[in-house]
N, C-alpha and C positions, 0 to 999 in steps of 0.2 A: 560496074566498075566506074570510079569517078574520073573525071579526067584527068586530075593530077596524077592517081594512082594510075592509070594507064601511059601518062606523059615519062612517068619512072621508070617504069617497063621497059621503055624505048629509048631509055639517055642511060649510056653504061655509066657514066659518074654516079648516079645515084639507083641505078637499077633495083637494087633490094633493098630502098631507105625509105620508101613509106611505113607510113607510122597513120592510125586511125585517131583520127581526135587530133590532137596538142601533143600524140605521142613520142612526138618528135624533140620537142621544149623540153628542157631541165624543168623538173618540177617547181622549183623557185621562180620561173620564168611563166609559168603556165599563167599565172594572176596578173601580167600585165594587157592581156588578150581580153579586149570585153565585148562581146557581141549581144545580140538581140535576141537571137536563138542559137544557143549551145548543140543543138541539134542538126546546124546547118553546117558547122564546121566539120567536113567530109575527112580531112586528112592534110597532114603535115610531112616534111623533109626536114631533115639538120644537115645542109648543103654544107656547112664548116664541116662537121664531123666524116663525112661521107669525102668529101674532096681535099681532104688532110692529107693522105698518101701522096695524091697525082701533083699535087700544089701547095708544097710543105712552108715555100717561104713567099706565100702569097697572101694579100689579107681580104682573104675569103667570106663572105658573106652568110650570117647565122641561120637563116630559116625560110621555106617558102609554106606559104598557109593557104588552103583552100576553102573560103567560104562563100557559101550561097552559089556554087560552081565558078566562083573569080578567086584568080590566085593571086596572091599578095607576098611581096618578099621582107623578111621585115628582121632588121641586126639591133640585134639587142645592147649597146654599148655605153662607155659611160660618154656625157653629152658635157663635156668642156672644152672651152678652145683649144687645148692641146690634143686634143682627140679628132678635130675638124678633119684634118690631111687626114687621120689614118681612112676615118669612114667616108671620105669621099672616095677613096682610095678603093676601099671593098663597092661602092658603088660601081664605079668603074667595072671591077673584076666582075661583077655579077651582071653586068648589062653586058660586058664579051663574052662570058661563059653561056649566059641564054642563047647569043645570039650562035656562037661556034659550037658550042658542046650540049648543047640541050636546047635545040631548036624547037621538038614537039612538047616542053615545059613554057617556052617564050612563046608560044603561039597561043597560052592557053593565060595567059598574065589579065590581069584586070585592063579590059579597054575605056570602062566608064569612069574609074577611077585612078586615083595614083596608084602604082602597083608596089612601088619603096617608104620602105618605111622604116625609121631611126627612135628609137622606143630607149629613153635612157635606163641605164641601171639602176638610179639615184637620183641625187639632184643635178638640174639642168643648169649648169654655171656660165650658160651664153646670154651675153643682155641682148634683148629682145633688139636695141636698136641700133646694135654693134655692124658694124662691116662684116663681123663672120655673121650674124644673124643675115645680111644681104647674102653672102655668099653662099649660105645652105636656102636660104627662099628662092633663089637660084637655080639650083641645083632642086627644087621641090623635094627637100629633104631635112624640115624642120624639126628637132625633135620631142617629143611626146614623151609623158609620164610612163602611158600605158597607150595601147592599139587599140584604139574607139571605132569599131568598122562604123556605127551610125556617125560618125563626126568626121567621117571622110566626103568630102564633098565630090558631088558627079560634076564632072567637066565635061564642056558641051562638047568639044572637038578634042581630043587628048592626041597631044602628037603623038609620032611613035618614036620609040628609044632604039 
């Protein structure tokens, strides 16, 4: 059993939401995901879909992924300034929900790595040198075409969230 898959087990919001592979990703979404070895991806959650009931007017956070045994959370959104508030917003939600409601999923988050991650739907209409551009480098929440785990850099000391 992987860890994420046993971390589900034990957090009633997502209890029976593992999914093996990306099976958790919208098929449309599964191509934004590019790893090194597709074999190392143990298993995925659709934390939106799974916590829609308990938290209907909250803006809930897309996906947690588990590869090379590090979980990574990662919302698929479109990446414009007028989108900035919302996904900071599912930020937020998803760094209280690890911490109160799925403690044994937040224990097992990437510690070498950033563990969030903002994967646009499209095109990225933030200038690079903009104040919202400060504001999500910030918040270590800049967003990406696609989720490149090799183009995640290890961080020497990664605080904790």
């Amino acid at each position: 059993m992987t860890p994420l898959r046993l971390a589900c087990s034990n957090t009633k919001d997502v209890k029976d939401s593992f999914c093996s592979g990306l099976g958790a990703l919208q098929k449309s979404e599964r191509m934004k995901i590019k790893v090194p070895d597709t074999r190392k991806i143990s298993g995925s959650i659709n934390i939106d879909e799974s916590t829609k009931e308990r938290y209907p007017n909250a803006n809930r956070w897309d996906y947690a992924i588990e590869y090379d045994n590090e979980t990574f959370f990662i919302e698929i959104h479109p990446a414009t300034t007028n989108e900035i508030k919302t996904v900071l917003a599912k930020l937020e939600w998803i760094k209280l929900w690890l911490c109160n409601e799925a403690p044994a999923i937040n224990a097992i988050k990437s510690g070498r790595r950033n563990p969030y991650h903002w994967v646009s739907t499209g095109v990225i209409a933030i200038l690079p040198n903009s104040k919202y551009a400060k504001i999500l480098a910030q918040a270590k929440l800049t967003p990406v075409k696609s989720w490149d785990y090799s183009k995640i850099p290890i961080e020497e000391k990664r605080r904790s969230d």
